[in-house]
C-alpha positions in Angstrom: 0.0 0.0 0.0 1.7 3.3 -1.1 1.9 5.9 1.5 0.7 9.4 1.6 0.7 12.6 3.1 -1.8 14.8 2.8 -0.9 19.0 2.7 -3.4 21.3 4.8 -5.3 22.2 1.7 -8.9 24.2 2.6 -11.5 24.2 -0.4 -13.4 27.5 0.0 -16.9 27.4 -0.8 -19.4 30.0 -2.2 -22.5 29.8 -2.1 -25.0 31.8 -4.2 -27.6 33.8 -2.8 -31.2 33.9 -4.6 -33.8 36.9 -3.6 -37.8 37.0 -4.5 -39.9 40.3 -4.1 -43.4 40.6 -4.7 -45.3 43.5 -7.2 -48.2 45.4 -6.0 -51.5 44.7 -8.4 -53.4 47.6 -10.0 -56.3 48.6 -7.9 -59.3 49.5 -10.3 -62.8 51.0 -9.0 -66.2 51.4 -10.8 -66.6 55.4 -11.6 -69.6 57.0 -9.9 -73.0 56.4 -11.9 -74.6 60.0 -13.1 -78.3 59.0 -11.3 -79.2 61.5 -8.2 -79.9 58.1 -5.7 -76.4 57.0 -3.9 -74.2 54.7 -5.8 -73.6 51.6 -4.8 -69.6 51.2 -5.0 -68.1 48.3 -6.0 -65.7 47.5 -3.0 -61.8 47.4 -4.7 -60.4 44.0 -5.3 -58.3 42.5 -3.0 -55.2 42.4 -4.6 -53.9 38.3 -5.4 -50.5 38.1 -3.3 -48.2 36.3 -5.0 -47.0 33.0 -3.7 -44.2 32.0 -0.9 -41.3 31.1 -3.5 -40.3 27.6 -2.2 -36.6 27.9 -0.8 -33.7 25.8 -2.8 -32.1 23.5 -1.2 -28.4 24.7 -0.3 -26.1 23.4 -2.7 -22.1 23.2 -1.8 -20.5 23.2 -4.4 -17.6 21.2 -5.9 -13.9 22.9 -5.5 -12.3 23.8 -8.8 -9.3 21.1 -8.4 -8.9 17.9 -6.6 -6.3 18.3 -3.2 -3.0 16.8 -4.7 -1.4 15.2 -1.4 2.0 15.5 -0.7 3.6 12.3 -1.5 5.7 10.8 0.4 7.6 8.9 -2.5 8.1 10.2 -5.7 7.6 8.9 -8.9 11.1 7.2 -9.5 9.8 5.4 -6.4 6.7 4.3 -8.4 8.1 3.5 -11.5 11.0 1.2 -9.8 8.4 -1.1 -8.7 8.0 -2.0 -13.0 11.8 -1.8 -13.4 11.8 1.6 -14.5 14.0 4.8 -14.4 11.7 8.4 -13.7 13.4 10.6 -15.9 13.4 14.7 -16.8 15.1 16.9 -19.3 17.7 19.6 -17.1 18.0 23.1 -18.5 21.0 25.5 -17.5 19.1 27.5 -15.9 17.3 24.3 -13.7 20.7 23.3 -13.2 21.5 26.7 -11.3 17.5 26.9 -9.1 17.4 25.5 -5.6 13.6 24.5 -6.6 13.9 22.8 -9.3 16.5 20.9 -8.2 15.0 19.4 -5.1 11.9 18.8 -7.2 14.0 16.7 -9.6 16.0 15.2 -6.9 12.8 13.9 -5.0 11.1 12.5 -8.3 13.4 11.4 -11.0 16.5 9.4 -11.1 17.8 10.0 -15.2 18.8 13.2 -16.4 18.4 14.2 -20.1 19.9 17.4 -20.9 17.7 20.0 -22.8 20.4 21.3 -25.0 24.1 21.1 -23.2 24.8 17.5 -24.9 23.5 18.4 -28.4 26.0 19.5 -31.1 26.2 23.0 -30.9 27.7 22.6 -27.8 29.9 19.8 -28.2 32.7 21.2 -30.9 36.0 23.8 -31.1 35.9 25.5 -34.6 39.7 27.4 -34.0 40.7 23.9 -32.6 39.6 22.1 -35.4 41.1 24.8 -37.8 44.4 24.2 -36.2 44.5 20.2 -36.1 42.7 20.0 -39.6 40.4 17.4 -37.9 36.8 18.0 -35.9 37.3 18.6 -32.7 35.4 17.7 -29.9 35.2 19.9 -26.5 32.5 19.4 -23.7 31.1 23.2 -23.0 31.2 24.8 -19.5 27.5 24.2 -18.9 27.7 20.5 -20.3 30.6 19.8 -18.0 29.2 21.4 -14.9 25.8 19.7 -15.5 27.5 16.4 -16.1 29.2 16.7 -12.9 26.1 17.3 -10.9 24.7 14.4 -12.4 27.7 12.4 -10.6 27.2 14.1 -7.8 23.5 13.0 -7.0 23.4 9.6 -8.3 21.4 10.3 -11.3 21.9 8.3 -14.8 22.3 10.5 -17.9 20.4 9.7 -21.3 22.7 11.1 -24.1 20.8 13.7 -26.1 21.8 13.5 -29.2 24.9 13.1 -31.4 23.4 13.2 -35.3 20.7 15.5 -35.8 19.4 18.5 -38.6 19.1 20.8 -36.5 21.8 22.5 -33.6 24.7 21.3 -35.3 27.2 23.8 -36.6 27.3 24.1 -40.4 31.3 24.7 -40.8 32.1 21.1 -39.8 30.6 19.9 -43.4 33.1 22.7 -45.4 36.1 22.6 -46.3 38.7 24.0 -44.1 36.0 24.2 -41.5 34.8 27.4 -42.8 31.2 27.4 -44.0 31.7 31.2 -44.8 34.6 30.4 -47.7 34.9 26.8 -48.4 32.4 24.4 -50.2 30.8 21.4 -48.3 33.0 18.4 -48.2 32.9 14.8 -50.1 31.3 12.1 -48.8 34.8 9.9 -47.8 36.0 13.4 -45.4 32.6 13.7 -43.6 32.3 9.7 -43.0 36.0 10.1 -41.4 34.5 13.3 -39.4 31.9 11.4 -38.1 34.1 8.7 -37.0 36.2 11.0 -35.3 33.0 12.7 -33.7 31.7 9.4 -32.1 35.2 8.1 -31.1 36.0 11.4 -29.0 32.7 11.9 -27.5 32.8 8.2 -25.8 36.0 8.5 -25.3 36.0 11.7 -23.3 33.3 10.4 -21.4 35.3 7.5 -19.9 38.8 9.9 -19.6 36.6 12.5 -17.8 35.0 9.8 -15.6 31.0 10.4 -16.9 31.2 7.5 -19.1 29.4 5.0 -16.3 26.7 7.6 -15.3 25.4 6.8 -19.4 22.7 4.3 -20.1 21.1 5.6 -23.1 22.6 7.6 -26.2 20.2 9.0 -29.4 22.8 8.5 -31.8 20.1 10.1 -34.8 17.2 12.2 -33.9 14.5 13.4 -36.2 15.5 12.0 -39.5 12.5 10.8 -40.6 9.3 13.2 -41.9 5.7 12.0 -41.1 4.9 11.3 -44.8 7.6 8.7 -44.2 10.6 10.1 -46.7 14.0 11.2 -45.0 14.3 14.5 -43.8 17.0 16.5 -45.5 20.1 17.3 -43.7 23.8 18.5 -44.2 24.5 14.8 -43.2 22.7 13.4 -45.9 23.7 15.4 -48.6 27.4 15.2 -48.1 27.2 11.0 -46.9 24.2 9.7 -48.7 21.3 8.2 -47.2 23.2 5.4 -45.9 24.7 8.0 -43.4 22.0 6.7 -41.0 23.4 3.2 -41.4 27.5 4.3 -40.9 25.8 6.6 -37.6 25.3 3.5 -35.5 27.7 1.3 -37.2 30.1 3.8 -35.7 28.5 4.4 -32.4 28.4 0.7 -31.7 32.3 0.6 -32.6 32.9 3.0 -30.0 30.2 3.3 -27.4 31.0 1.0 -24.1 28.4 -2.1 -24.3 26.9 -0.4 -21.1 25.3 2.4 -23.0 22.2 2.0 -25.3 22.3 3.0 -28.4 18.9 4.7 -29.8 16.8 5.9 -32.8 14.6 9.3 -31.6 11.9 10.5 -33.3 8.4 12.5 -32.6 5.0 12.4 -34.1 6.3 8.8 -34.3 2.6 7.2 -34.5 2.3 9.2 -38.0 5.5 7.1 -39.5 5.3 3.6 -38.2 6.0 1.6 -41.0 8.9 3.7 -42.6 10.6 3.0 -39.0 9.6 -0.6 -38.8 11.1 -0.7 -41.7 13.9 1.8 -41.6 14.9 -0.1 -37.8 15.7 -3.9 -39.7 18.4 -2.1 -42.0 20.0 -1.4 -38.5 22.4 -4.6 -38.9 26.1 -5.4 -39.2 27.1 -8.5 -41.9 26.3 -10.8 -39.5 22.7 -9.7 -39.1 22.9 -8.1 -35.6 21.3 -5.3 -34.5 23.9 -2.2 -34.4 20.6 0.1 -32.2 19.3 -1.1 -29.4 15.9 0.7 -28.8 13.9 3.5 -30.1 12.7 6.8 -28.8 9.6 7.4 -28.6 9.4 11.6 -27.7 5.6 11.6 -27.0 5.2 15.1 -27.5 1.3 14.7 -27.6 -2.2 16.4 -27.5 -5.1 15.2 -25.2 -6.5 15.7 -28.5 -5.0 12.6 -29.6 -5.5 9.3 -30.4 -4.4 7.3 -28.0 -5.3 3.6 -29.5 -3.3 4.8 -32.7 -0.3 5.3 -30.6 -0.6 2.3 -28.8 -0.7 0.6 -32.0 2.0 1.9 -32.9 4.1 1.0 -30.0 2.5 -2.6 -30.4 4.4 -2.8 -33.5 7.6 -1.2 -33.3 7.9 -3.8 -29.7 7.6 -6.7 -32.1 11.1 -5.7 -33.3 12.3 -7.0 -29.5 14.1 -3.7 -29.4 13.8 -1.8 -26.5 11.5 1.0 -26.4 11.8 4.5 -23.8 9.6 7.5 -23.7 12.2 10.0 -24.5 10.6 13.7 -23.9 6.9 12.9 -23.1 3.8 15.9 -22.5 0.4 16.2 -23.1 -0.7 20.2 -24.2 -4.1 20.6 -23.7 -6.3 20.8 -26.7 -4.3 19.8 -30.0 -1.1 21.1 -32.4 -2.5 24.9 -33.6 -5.4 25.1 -31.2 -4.9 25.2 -27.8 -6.8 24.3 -25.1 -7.4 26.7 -22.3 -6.5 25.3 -18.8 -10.0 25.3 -17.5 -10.3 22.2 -14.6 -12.1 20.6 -16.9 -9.8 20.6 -19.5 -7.1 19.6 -16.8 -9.1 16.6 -15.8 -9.2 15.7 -19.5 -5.4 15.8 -19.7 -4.9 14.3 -16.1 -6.7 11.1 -17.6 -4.9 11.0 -20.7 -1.5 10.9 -18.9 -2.9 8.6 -16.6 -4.1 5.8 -19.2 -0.7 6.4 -21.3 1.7 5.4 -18.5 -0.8 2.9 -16.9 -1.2 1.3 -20.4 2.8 1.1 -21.1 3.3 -0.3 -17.4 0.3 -3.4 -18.4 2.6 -3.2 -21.6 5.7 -4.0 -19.0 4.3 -6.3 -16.6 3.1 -8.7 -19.6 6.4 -8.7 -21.2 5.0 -7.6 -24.5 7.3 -4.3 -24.5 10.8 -3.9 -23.5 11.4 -0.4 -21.5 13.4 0.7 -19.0 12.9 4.4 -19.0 10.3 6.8 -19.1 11.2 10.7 -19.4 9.1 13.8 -18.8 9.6 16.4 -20.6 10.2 18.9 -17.6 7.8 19.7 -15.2 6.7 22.7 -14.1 4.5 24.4 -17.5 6.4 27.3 -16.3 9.5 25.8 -17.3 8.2 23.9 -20.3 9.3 24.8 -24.0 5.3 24.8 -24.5 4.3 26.4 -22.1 1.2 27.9 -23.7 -0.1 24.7 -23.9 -0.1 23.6 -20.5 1.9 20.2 -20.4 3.6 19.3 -17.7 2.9 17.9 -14.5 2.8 21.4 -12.3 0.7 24.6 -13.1 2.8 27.4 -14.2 2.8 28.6 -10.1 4.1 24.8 -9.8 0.8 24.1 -7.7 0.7 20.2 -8.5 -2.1 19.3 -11.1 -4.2 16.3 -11.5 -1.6 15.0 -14.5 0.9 14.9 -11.3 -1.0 12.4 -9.8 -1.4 10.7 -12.7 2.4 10.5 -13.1 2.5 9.1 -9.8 -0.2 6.5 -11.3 -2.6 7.4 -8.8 -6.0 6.9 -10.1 -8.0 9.0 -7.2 -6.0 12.3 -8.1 -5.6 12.2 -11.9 -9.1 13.7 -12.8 -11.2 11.1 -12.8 -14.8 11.6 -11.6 -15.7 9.9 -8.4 
């Protein structure tokens, strides 16, 4: 039997006052006949009073959101009991905010970071210059990050090596120089890559981070939802086979203790191109050279959510491993958003709720392999869509009922009694 603690939360009740008044009736008389004898008068009518209104019966009202208790685990606590890592992204600025990071360090237990591992932050351009080869130099922020990581026992999900976007465009030119030289050949940028992957691991062990890693997305977003390859600096200077020499050449150089992934979003919209795409994943002896795939789960309560479990039903047949990488639910759906009535909040506190319990049935019955599920934040004041709504606290960080759906608590995720 989990354990709670309830906070001294007070729901303050209005009630609504109703008030009746009566009208006054026209009095009419009968004018005096012209005839000389006395008049009999026609008395005045007694006016009709209008009836005793029968009181309403006092109603008390709902309160506008459900108490949230306290808990006294947190949700890595929950999600251990199905094998699972609780996992959030970490910003610089988190990194640096008392409140955030006790909230992280009482709930989660894996670390993605938001931007510091990507590749804008990972290269020297004057270094490379100088050597004539890419060079590879862990940023300030990455470092300092990485090191409270270490520090508070958390496990770091590599986030991401090959990707379209945040990746400097002078390492594909000549001279790395995108202002003078002319993109490279496809034989120089493989070599690149190579040396890319090899330093990255490599520097990971020398600087002692390397065991902290369970998870790396070696490519993210290359695929469109119409199911064709998304164009990228990568792809035009490799081929498309660049996808294949990517984790041919992270597993030649990643420790066996790291995972190496596919990540993707809007990934219900392009199953079969990554069932597909996931089999050409093998060395010449027809093993897998990825491990598991990335689902990001940015989604919308909006949203279907048999057609993503269909989709997760399918790509689980593969018998690779499957983590939700950057999950939230915006209220409403993509171009219209919902407004964060309690309603509304409910709606989305059930949607988060039957998502995770759903994967966790998923888990217990052995029919998908997963060992990590990631928020996406936490706080909607914190969130990269934050007009949406998504995350788990209100944008004042008052806990909403998708909190205690996190916590898989059915009571307090917005269902009605």
């Amino acid at each position: 039997m989990r354990k709670w603690k309830l906070g001294a939360l007070a729901a303050v009740l209005v009630f609504a006052m109703t008030a009746c008044g009566t009208k006054d009736a026209d009095v009419k008389t009968t004018p005096e006949p012209t005839v000389t004898v006395a008049p009999t008068t026609t008395p005045e009518p007694t006016a009709t009073p209008e009836p005793t209104p029968t009181p309403k019966p006092t109603v008390t009202p709902k309160p506008t959101a459900t108490p949230i208790p306290e808990f006294d685990k947190g949700i890595k606590d929950v999600y251990a009991e199905y094998g699972l890592k609780a996992g959030t992204c970490m910003s610089e600025f988190m990194a640096g905010d008392s409140r955030s990071l006790e909230f992280i360090k009482k709930n989660f237990n894996s670390i993605t970071f938001e931007n510091e591992m990507k590749p804008d932050y990972m290269f020297d351009q004057e270094a490379s210059k100088a050597t004539g080869d890419l060079v590879v130099k862990f940023s300030p922020a990455t470092e300092k990050m990485l090191k409270w990581c270490q520090d508070n026992g958390m496990a770091v999900r590599g986030h991401t090596l090959i990707w379209h976007s945040q990746t400097p465009q002078w390492i594909f030119y000549d001279n790395f120089d995108d202002k003078t030289g002319t993109l490279v050949g496809r034989e120089v940028m493989l070599a690149r890559m190579e040396s890319y992957m090899k330093q990255v691991f490599e520097q990971l062990e020398q600087k002692g981070y390397s065991d902290m890693l369970y998870a790396y997305d070696v490519v993210n977003e290359a695929w469109l939802d119409d199911g064709t390859m998304r164009p990228s600096f990568w792809r035009t200077t490799i081929g498309d086979d660049y996808l294949w020499h990517a984790f041919y050449l992270a597993d030649k150089y990643a420790p066996e203790h790291i995972d190496l992934y596919y990540n993707d979003f809007n990934e219900q919209f392009k199953t079969e191109a990554l069932y597909n795409f996931f089999q050409t994943l093998k060395d010449e002896e027809g093993n897998y050279l990825i491990d598991g795939v990335g689902f990001q789960a940015h989604l919308y309560t909006m949203d279907d959510m048999d057609l993503y479990f269909r989709h997760m039903d399918k790509i689980a047949t593969l018998g690779l491993k499957i983590n939700l990488t950057e999950l939230d639910i915006c209220l409403g759906k993509y171009n219209d958003i919902g407004y964060a009535t309690d309603e509304n909040k409910r709606i989305q506190g059930q949607w988060y709720y039957n998502l995770i319990r759903g994967i966790m049935d998923r888990v217990e019955a052995g029919t998908v392999k997963m060992d990590a599920l990631t928020f996406w934040g936490f706080s909607d004041q914190l969130s990269w869509r934050k007009e949406y709504n998504p995350m788990l606290l209100d944008k004042k960080w008052n806990p909403k009922y998708a909190y205690g759906a996190a916590m898989l608590m059915k009571e307090y995720a917005g269902f009605e009694e």
